[in-house]
N, C-alpha and C positions, 0 to 999 in steps of 0.2 A: 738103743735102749735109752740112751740122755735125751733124746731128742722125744720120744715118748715120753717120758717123764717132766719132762718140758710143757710139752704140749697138755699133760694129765694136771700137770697145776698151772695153766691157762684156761683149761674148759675143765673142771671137777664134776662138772655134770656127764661127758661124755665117756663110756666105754669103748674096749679095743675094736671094735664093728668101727666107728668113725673115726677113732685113729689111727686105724689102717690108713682111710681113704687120705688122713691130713700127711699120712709118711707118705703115698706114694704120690701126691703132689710135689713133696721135697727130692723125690725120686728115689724112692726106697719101696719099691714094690715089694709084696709078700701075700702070701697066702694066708687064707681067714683065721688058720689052723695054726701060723706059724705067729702071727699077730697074738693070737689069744696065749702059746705057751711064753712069748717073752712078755706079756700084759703080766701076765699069775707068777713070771720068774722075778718080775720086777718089784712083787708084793703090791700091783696097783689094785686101787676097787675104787668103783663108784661109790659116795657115802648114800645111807639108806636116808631115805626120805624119811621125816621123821611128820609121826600121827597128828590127827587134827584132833581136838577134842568135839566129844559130839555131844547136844544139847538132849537129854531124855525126850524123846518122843512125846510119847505118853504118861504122864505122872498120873500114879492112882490119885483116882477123887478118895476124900473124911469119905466113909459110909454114914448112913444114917443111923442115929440112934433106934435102938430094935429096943428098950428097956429104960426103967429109970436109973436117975445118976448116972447116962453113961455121960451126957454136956454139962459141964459143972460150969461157964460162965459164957456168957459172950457180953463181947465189949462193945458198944454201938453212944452215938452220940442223938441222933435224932433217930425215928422212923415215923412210918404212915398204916393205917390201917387198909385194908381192900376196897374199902370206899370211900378211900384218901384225907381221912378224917387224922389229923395228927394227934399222935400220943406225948402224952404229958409224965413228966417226972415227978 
């Protein structure tokens, strides 16, 4: 049990499936079943991987105005007309 517990805060990513195989290296063979009941006796766990945040896919577009007063301002510095004639303030 020390020597798992050893071994659980040298590799925190690994569960009992591969620290079996790190015990019976040190020559403490056991079975898969005998590994997992002193893993869960020992109070060990893998810590959870913790979430990525995820960026919205898809953000709704403004719809368009259907009526008046629904666009009350827009802010712009220059523009161009459709036959690129510049408009004047």
């Amino acid at each position: 049990m020390e020597r798992m517990k050893a071994l659980s805060a040298q590799y925190p990513r690994y569960g009992y499936r591969r620290m079996r195989i790190f015990l019976a290296r040190d020559g403490y063979a056991m079975s898969p079943g005998r590994a997992y009941r002193l893993w869960r006796l020992g109070g060990l766990q893998v810590p959870r991987k913790r979430g990525r945040k995820r960026v919205a896919a898809s953000r709704p577009r403004p719809q368009a105005p259907t009526g008046p007063n629904q666009v009350w301002s827009y802010d712009f510095v220059f523009d161009r007309c459709a036959n690129g004639q510049q408009l004047s303030a």
